[in-house]
C-alpha positions in Angstrom: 14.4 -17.7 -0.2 13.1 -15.0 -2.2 11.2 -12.4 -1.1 7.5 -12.0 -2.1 6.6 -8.3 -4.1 3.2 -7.2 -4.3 2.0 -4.1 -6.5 -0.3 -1.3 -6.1 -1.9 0.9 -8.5 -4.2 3.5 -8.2 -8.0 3.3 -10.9 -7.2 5.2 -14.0 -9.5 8.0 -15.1 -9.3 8.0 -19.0 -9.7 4.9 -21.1 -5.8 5.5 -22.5 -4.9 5.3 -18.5 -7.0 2.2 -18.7 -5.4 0.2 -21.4 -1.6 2.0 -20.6 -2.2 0.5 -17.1 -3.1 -2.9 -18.7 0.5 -2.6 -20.2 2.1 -1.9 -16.9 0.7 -5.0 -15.5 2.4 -7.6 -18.3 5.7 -5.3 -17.7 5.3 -6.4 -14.0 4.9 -10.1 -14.6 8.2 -10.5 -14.4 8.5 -9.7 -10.6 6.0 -12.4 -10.4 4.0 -10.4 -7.7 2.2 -11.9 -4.8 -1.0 -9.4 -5.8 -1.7 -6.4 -7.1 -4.0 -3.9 -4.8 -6.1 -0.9 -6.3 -7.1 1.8 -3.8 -10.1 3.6 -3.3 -10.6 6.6 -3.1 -12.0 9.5 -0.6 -15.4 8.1 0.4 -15.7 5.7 -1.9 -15.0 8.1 -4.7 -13.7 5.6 -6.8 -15.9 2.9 -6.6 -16.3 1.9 -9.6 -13.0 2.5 -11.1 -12.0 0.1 -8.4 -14.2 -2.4 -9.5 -13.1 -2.3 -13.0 -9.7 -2.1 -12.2 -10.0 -5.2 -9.9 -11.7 -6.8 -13.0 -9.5 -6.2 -15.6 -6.5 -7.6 -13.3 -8.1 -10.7 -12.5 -9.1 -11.3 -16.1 -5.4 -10.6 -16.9 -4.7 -13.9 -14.8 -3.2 -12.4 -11.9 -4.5 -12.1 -7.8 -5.9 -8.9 -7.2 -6.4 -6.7 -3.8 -9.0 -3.9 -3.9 -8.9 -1.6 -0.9 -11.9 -0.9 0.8 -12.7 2.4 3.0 -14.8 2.7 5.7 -15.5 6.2 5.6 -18.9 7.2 4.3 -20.1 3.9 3.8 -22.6 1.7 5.4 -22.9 -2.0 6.1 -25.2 -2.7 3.2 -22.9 -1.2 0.5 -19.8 -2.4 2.1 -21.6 -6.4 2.1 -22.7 -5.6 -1.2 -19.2 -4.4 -2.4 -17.8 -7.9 -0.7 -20.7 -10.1 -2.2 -19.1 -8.8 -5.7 -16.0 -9.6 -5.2 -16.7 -12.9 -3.8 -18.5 -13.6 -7.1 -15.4 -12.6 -8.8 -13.5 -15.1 -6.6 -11.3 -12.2 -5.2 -10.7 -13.1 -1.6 -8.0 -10.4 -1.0 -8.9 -7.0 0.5 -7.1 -4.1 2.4 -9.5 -2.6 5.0 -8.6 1.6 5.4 -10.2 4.2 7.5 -9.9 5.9 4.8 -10.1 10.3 4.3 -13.4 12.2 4.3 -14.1 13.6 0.9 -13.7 17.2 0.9 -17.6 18.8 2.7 -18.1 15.9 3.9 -19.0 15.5 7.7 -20.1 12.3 8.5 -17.8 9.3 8.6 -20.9 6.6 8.0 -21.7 3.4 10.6 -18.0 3.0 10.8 -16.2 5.0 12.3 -12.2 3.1 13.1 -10.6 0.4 10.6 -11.3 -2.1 13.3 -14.8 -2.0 13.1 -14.9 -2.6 9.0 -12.2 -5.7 9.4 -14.2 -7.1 11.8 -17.7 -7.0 9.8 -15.7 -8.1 7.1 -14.0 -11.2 9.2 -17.9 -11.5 10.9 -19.6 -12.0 7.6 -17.1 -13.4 5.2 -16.0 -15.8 7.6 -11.9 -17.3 7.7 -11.6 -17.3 3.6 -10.2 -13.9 3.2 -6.9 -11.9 3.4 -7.4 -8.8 4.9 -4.8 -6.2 4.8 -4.4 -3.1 7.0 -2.2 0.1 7.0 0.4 0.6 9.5 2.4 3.8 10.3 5.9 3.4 11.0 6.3 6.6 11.9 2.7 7.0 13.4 0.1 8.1 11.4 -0.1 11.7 10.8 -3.0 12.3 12.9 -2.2 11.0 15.9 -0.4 12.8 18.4 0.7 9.9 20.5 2.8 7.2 19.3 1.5 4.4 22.0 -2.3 5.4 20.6 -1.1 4.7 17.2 0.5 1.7 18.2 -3.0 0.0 20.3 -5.1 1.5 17.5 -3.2 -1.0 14.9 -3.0 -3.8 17.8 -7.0 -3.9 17.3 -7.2 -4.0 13.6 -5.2 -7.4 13.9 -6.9 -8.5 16.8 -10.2 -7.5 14.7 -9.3 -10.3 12.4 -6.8 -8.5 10.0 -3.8 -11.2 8.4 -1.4 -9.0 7.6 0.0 -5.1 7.5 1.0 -2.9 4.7 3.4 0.3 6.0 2.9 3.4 4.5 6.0 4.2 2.7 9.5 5.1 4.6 12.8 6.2 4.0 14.2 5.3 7.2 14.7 1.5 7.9 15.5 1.9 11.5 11.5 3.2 11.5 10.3 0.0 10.2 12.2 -2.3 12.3 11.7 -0.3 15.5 7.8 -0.2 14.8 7.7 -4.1 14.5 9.6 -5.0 17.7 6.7 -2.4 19.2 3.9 -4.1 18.0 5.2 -7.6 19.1 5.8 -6.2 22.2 1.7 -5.6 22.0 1.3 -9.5 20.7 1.0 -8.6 17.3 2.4 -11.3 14.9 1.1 -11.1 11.5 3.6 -9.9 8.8 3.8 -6.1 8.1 4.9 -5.1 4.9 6.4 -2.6 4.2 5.8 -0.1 1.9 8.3 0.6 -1.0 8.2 4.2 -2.8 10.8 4.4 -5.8 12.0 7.7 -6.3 11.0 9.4 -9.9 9.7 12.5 -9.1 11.0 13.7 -5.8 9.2 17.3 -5.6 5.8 15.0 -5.9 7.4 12.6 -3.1 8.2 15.4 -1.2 5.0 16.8 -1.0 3.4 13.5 -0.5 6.2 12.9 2.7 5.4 16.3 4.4 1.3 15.3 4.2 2.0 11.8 5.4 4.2 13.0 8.1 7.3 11.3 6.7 11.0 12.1 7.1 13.1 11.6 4.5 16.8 11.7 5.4 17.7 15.1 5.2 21.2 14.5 3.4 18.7 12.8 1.1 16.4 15.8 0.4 19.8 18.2 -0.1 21.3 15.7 -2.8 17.8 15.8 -4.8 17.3 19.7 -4.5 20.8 20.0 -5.8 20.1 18.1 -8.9 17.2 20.7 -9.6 15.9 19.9 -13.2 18.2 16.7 -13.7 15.8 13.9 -14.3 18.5 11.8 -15.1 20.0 12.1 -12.1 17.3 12.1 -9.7 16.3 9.3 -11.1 19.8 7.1 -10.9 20.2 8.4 -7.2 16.7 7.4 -6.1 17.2 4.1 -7.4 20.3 3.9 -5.1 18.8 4.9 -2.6 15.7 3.1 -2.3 17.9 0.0 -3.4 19.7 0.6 -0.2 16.7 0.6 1.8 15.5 -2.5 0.1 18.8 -4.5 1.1 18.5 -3.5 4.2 15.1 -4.6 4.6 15.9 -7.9 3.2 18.3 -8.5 5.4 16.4 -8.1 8.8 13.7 -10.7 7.5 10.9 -8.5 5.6 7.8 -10.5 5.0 7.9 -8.5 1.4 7.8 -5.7 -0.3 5.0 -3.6 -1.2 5.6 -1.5 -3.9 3.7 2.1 -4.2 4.4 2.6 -8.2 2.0 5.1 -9.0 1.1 3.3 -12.3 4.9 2.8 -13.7 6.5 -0.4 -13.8 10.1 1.4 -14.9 11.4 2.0 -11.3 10.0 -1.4 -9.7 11.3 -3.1 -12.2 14.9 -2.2 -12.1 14.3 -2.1 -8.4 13.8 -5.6 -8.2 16.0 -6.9 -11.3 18.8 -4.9 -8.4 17.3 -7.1 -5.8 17.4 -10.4 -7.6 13.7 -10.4 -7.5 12.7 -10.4 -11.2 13.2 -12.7 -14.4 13.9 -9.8 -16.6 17.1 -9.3 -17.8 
């Protein structure tokens, strides 16, 4: 049985980012994703990019997955937001909290994921895939593990369908936080989250933000290769092939893949994997 792939991407700023990301889509067909999702950015900052993104996927033939924060925003733009979409026969979201832009100090009439999957689930009624975020290693804001672990118990009992992990290095993280939340009743499939290796310095930074650990003989092996694209490159495709194995092996639902608008990496990720009809 293979296992499913879906893609995210992040709303291009420039026009060439626009049609390059068209590109990287077709590339991608070959992994036959699941869907693609399209975040959103602080407060809602990227709106409209979103949308457009969102768009230009679906017209490209393909299931698409906007994200959808809750921060800043109100029930009236949020139903107007999913009234869109519903006219563009997308019936895929993934409900965040989402980060306060930057001076901003009011989180807007919702103030936990919860509360935005279960206006959506409320007033959209049993048509829609909602996505949420989990945290195998806890989300970096929350001191206590158990708190972390009821706070994502109520965005599934909220209504969500499944769970998409922030991305991991560590395997035993993922499988340890699953057996937690079933312990807490929780059986919808959780993702997880799949971050090829291209750029570790920018992985690096995004890890020690995101509270992540990446193995430490890991980090040492990259640091040594310095300025060797080539052969950060080849060794974070083993690793993060590794991982993927692994994964596969204890029963994922999926993989979600965080490619930061390249299709190189996934690609040869999953042609590894026998997940893709490229040769």
């Amino acid at each position: 049985m293979t296992t499913p792939v879906s893609i995210e991407f992040f709303p291009p700023n420039t026009p060439v980012g626009t049609e390059k990301l068209k590109t990287v889509v077709q590339e991608l067909r070959a992994v036959n994703p699941h869907y693609f999702s399209v975040t959103y950015g602080a407060g809602g900052s990227t709106r409209e990019k979103t949308l457009a993104t969102v768009a230009d996927i679906a017209a490209q033939g393909f299931d698409a997955a906007p994200h959808l924060s809750c921060v800043g925003s109100t029930r009236e733009n949020i139903a107007e937001i999913l009234a869109t979409y519903r006219a563009q026969n997308i019936r895929r979201v993934v409900a965040l909290r989402g980060d306060l832009p930057s001076g901003t100090a009011t989180a807007g009439e919702f103030r936990y994921a919860s509360e935005l999957v279960r206006f959506i689930r409320e007033t959209q009624g049993e048509d829609w895939e909602i996505e949420v975020a989990a945290y195998c290693e806890y989300h970096p804001q929350q001191r206590y593990a158990a708190r972390d672990l009821q706070f994502f118990a109520d965005k599934v009992k909220a209504g969500a369908s499944g769970a998409i992990t922030q991305f991991f290095y560590n395997p035993d993280a993922y499988f340890h936080f699953v057996e937690a939340t079933r312990a807490l009743g929780v059986e919808v499939p959780i993702v997880p989250g799949i971050m090829p290796i291209n750029n570790f310095s920018r992985i690096a930074q995004f890890a020690q933000r995101d509270g992540i650990e990446i193995p430490r003989w890991v980090a040492l092996k990259m640091e040594g290769y310095m300025d060797d694209a080539a052969s950060v490159r080849a060794f974070g495709l083993d690793v993060v092939t590794r991982l993927c194995e692994r994964l596969i092996a204890g029963g994922v639902p999926g993989l979600h893949f965080y490619t930061l608008n390249q299709s190189a990496l996934t690609l040869e990720l999953c042609r590894r994997l026998g997940l893709s009809t490229a040769a």
